[in-house]
C-alpha angles and dihedrals in degrees: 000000000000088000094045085056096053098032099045105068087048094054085043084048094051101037093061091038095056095043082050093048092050101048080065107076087059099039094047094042095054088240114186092248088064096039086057100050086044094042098051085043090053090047082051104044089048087067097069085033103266089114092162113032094104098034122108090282105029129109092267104037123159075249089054089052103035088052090047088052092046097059091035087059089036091050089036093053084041095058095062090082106094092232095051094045082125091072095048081065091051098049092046083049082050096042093058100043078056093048106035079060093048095042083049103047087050093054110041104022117061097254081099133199091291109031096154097041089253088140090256090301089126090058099036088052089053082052092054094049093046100053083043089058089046085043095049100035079064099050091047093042083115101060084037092058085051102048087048095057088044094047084049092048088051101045101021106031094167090054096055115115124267110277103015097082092058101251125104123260121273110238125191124219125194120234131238 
């Protein structure tokens, strides 16, 4: 069970990095394939008046969201070193930031589940992905509650928890 433990974020961790990886070579070369899913999400996006956000240079380009998989697979390989676990827990955050919007777009846009006649694999690889990052968000919860009361001591220091500033506790007594 020990070895589960320690093995199992790091398959999780290579498994959505190498399905992210090798989305890449299709979304960076312009292949027809992503042209296609773009193309149908841009078409989408122009009939509430966001022509654009999903063209080659909108917010959410194939380049956006190639550039988002490639350090969540980057943050995600790096955290199998055992000093950098932290950033396995970002890139699964990231991860599934990438995949809740593709699950989303195939569902309720009409790219659909199967937009290049894959028989559906595309959209069965994002859901793989997806349920990994919520899988491994889990496992890390640990180094994510951390980074989160570091990232409020940083930003917030008067919101930090007792104890934890420095400072003692402040204690209030009731008067007579």
């Amino acid at each position: 069970m020990t070895r589960l433990k320690t093995y199992l974020p790091h398959a999780i961790s290579a498994v959505a990095a190498l399905v992210f990886l090798d989305s890449l070579r299709f979304k960076f070369t312009n292949a027809p394939e992503t042209q296609v899913i773009f193309g149908k999400l841009n078409a989408w996006a122009a009939s509430f008046g966001a022509e654009g956000l999903f063209a080659q240079t909108g917010l959410f380009s194939q380049y956006v969201i190639g550039s988002a998989e490639l350090v969540a697979s980057a943050l995600l390989l790096a955290g199998i070193h055992p000093a950098l676990r932290r950033f396995q827990a970002v890139g699964a955050l990231v991860a599934f930031g990438v995949m809740s919007g593709a699950v989303n777009f195939h569902l309720w846009t009409p790219l659909g589940i199967d937009p290049n006649n894959d028989g559906g694999g595309l959209f069965f690889m994002a859901c793989t992905v997806w349920a990994t990052s919520i899988l491994l968000i889990f496992i890390r919860r640990k180094e994510l509650a951390a980074i989160g009361q570091g990232l409020v001591s940083t930003f917030l220091p008067g919101r930090a928890p007792a104890g934890q500033t420095g400072e003692p506790p402040i204690t209030h007594h009731a008067s007579a």
